[in-house]
N, C-alpha and C positions, 0 to 999 in steps of 0.2 A: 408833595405826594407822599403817602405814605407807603413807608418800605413792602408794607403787604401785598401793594396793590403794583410792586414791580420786582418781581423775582425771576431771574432766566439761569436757568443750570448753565453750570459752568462749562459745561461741552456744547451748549447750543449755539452754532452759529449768531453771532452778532451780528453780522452781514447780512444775511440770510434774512434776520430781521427786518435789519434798516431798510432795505429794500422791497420787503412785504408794507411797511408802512409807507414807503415813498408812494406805493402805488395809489395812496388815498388822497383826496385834497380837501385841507381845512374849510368847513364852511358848506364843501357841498357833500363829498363821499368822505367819512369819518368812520375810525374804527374807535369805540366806546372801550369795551372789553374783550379783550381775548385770552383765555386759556387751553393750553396743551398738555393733553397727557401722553406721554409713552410709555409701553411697556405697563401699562397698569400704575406710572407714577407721573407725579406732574413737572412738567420741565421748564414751561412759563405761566406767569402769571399777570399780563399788564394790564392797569386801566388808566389812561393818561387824564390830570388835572381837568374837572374837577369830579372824575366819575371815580366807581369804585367796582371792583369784581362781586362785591357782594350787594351792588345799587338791586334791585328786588323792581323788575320793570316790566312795563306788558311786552310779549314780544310775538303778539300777533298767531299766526299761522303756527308757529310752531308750539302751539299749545297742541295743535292735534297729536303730539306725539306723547302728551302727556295723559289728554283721552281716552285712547283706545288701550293704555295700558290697562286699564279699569278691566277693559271688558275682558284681555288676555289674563286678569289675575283670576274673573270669572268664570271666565272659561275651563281655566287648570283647577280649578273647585268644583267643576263638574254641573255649574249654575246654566250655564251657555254653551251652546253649541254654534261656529259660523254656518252653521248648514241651518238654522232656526229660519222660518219664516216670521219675516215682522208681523203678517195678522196674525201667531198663534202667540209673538210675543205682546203684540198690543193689540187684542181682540175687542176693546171699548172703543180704538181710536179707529176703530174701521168704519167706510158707509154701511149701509145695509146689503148693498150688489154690491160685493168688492170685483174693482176692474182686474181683467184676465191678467195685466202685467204687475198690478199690484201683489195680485195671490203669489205670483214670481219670487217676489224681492225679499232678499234673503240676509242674514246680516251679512254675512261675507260682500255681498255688494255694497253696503253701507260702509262698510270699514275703508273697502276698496276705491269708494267714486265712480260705482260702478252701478249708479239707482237705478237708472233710465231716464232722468232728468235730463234734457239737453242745456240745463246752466244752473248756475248756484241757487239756491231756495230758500237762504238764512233772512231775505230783506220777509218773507212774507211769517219770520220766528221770532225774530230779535223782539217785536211789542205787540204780539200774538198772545192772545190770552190760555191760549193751550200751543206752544211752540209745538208739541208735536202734531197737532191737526194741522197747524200750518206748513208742517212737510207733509205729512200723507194727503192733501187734499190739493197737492200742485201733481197734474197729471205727468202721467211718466210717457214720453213720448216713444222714448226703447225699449224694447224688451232687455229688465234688468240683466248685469253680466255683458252688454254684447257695445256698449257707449261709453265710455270715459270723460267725465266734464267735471273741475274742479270745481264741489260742492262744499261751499263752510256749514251749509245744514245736515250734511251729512253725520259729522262728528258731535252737532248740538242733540238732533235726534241719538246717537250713542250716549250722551251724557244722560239724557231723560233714559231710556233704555237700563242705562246703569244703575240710575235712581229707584229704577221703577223693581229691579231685580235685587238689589243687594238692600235695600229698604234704606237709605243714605245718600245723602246728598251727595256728586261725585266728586266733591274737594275730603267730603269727610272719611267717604271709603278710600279715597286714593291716601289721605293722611295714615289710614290704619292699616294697607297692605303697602306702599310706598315712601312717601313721604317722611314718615318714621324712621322705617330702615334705613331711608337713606340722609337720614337727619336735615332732611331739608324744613327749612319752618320758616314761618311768618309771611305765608304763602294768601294773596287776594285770586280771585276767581269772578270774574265780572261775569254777572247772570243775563238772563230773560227778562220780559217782563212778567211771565209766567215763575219766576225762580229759579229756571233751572242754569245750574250752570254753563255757558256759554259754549263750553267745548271746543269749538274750531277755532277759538281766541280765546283773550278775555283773561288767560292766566298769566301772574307776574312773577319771574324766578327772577335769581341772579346767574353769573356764567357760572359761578360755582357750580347752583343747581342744575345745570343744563350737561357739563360733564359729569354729572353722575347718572344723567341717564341714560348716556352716551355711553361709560362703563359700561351699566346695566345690557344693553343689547350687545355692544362687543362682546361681553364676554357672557354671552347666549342667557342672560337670567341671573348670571349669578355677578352679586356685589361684595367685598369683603371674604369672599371662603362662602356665605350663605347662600341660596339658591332661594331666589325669590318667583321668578317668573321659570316657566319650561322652555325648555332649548326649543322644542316645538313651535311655541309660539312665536318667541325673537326669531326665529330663522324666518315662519312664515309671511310675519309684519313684516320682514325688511327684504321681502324676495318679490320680483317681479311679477303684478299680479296683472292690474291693468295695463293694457297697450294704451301709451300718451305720447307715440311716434308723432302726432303731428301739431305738436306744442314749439316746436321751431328748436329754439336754443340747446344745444347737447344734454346739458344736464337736468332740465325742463321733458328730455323725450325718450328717456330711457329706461323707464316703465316705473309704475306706483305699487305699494302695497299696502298695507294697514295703516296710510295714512304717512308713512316713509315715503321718500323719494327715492329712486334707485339713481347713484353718481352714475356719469357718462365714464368715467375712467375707474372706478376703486368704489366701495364700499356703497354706503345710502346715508341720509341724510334727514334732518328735519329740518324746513324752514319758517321764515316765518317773516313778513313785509319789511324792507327796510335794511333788510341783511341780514336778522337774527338765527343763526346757523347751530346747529350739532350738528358734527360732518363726521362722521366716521368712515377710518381707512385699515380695515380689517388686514392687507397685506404691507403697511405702515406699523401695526399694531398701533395705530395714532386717533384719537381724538381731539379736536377743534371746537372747543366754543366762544361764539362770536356775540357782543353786542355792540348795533352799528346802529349809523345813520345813512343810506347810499339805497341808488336808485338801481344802479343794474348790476344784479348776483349773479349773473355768470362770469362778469369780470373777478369779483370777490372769487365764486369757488375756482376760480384758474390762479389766483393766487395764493392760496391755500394749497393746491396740489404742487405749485411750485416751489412755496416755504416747504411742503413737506419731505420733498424729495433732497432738498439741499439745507433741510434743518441740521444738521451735523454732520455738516462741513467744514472743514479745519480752516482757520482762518487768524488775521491778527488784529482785527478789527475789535476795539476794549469798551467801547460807550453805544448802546443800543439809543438812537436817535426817536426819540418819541414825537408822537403829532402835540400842538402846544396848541391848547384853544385858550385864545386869549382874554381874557376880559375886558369891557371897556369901559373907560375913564375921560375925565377933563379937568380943567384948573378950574373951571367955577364947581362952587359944591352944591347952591342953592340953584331954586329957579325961578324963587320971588313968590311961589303961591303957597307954599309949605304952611301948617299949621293954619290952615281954611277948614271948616269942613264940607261936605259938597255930598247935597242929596240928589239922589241919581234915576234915573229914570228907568223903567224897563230894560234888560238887556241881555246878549247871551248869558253872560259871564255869571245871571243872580247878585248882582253887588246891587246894593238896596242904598251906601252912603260910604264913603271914602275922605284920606286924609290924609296930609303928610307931616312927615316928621324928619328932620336930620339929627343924629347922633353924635354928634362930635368926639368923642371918646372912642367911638368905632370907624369913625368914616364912612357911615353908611346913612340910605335913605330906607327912613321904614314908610309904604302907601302901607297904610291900613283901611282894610275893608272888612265891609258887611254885609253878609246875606241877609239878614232876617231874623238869624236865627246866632251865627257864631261870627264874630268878629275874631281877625287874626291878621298879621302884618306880612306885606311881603318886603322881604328884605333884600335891598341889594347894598353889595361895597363898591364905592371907588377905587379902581384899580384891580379889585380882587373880589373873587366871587364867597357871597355868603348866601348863608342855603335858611331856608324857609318851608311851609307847607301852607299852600291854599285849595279849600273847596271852592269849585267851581264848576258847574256843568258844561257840554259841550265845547270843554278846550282838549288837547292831545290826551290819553289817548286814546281818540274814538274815529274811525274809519266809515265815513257816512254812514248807508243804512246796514252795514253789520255790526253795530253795538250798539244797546240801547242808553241810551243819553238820559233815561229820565233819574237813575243816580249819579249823583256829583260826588267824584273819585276826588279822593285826597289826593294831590298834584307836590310832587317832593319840587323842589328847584334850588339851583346854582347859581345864583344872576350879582350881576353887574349893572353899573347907571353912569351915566352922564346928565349933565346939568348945564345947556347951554341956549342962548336964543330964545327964552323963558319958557323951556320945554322940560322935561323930565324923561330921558331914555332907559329903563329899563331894557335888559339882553336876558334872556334866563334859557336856562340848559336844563329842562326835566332829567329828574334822577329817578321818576318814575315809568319812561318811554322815552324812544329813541329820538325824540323831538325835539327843536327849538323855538322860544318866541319873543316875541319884542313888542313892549306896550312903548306906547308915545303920546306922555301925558302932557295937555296944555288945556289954558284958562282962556278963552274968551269972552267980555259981557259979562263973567263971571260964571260961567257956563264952565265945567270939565268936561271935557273930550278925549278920547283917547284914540289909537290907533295901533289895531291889533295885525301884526302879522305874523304867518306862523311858515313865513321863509316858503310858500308852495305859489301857485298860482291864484293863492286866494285872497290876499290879504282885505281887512275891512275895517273899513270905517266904523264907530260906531260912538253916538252922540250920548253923552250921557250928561244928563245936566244939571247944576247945581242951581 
């Protein structure tokens, strides 16, 4: 691991740590990355083998927190008002009879989750030829203001909204009032089919990037001494706008704002599927950013408020225990069908023809594939993970019908192989999403087959034949 990628101030409970990571278990509930700032400084920095604090990953939901900062820079520009009504701001995208609860709906309920919608509306955006028709033309069941229902079209409609007002794309406006200032770069933004930026996903930071925007609202706007955003508007974002009392889990029902979450105990939050967290604890003076892989975040943020509380704690504990995701390995190296080549049939994945290779100077297995168009290797080591990039459509990270699948994202990965029972195992760890996956290549007939699974209750089959 590189020393960057594990730094803990010397006053930081050790213990405190090891105990926040025990609570995780390899395989199922993993913590990726996590960084802490105190005091406006940083106190840890860990990302255990083979990830890194600055891996650049989708991390879901909590893009919305990157979103609506568009609109709050707009706002304090005097471009926007939350009090605008959506037909006076998109007067093209109306019917001809605008319904009584539409004429309603105001941005402040868009910001909020507060449409009238009684459920999400992004499956009818994601490959909509105009994503904002496809929100205004799903009827509003409430009168806006008065229903809470988490909406990802919500924040997609703010992204067109943004585009529409600041005449820029909102990865580009967000690069030239954010992004910049806060030196964040080499930032993806996964679209529409229409183009527009995604919004309520779809964006990839590292946890670097995720505390700095954590700073940014702790400290009401301003980063470094400069004042970017108005105290107005951080206070308003992250203050309790919508009632979402009856979402069950504590930190799940303690009210929404601008697309924040307000904590059941301290401060507000961003999140985002999977575990991906900015958690801000304004009477901590502390920030938390998280990259994970884990299914239930109310466990994570009760861990988080427990490291917080006992992060500096005097203790004598010298070696901070980190989670070890292991790679795997076997004594055979081949698997007998290597150096074939093998034209493939239809399939998710776009691979048009495949091949293998061993490298003996590296100890690894390179499959090389082809779409069609780019041929590139995926590489794994025995024993130890070696990293690679393959296009492919519909592999991680896409969340059924709110992302649109019909561009194939460049997939970073970590992987390892075995070669045993005249198979080829493949293990790969995306360094582009919180995800893991496992191909499992074999020859029959002369036929290649593989076997994809990506660790959920899906895995699948899928014939491809040479």
């Amino acid at each position: 691991m590189k020393q960057s990628d594990c730094y803990v101030n010397p006053l930081v409970s050790k213990k405190a740590l090891n105990e926040f990571f025990a609570k995780f278990k390899v395989g199922s509930e993993e913590i990726h990355a996590i960084e802490i700032y105190h005091h406006g400084a940083m106190v840890v920095r860990i990302a255990p083998a083979p990830y890194s604090c600055s891996d650049k990953r989708e991390v879901y939901s909590l893009s919305k927190n990157f979103c609506p900062t568009a609109l709050g820079f707009l706002c304090d520009m005097g471009k926007l008002s939350v009090e605008d009504r959506i037909a006076d701001l998109l007067p093209d995208k109306m019917p001809a009879e605008i319904p009584e609860k539409l004429s309603h709906l105001r941005l402040k309920h868009v910001l909020s989750m507060n449409t009238g919608h009684p459920s999400c509306v992004m499956s009818s955006m994601f490959n909509a030829e105009d994503a904002a028709l496809g929100f205004l033309s799903k009827e509003l069941i409430y009168e806006p203001g008065t229903h809470s229902a988490y909406n990802t079209g919500a924040p997609c409609l703010l992204s067109y909204i943004a585009e529409r007002v600041s005449g820029m794309k909102l990865i580009d406006f967000l690069t030239w009032k954010l992004f910049m200032p806060l030196e964040i770069e080499n930032i993806r933004w996964n679209r529409t089919a229409d183009g527009t930026n995604e919004g309520g996903c779809g964006i990839h930071v590292s946890v670097d990037d995720i505390s700095k925007l954590g700073l940014l609202y702790l400290n009401k706007g301003v980063y470094k001494g400069r004042r970017l955003l108005s105290e107005e508007w951080c206070t308003l974002a992250t203050s309790p706008i919508s009632d979402n009392s009856c979402n069950g889990t504590p930190d799940w029902c303690a009210g929404y704002g601008f697309q924040f979450w307000c904590n059941a105990r301290e401060g507000f939050r961003g999140d985002g599927a999977f575990g991906q967290l900015c958690f801000v604890l304004p009477e901590h003076d502390m920030i938390f950013a998280v990259q994970t892989e884990l299914g239930n975040m109310q466990n994570e943020c009760d861990a988080i408020y427990e490291l917080a509380d006992h992060l500096f704690d005097a203790d004598d504990v010298h070696t901070v225990m980190l989670p070890e995701y292991a790679p795997v390995c076997s004594a055979q190296k081949t698997a007998g069908f290597e150096n074939t080549f093998f034209r493939l049939e239809k399939n998710p994945c776009g691979w048009t023809g495949m091949y293998f290779v061993y490298h003996e100077d590296e100890d690894a297995m390179y499959a090389y594939a082809s779409n069609g168009v780019d041929q590139y290797p995926i590489i794994a080591g025995r024993g130890y993970f070696a990293e690679s990039t393959i296009i492919a459509p519909n592999l991680k990270p896409k969340i059924g019908g709110l992302m649109n699948t019909a561009e194939a994202e460049r997939c970073r990965l970590s992987s390892s192989y075995m070669a045993e029972d005249g198979k080829l195992t493949f293990v790969a760890r995306f360094r582009n999403c919180p995800h893991k996956i496992k191909f499992v290549f074999s020859v029959t007939d002369g036929k290649l087959s593989v076997f994809i699974d990506t660790f959920e209750r899906d895995p699948r089959n899928l014939a491809l034949s040479g």
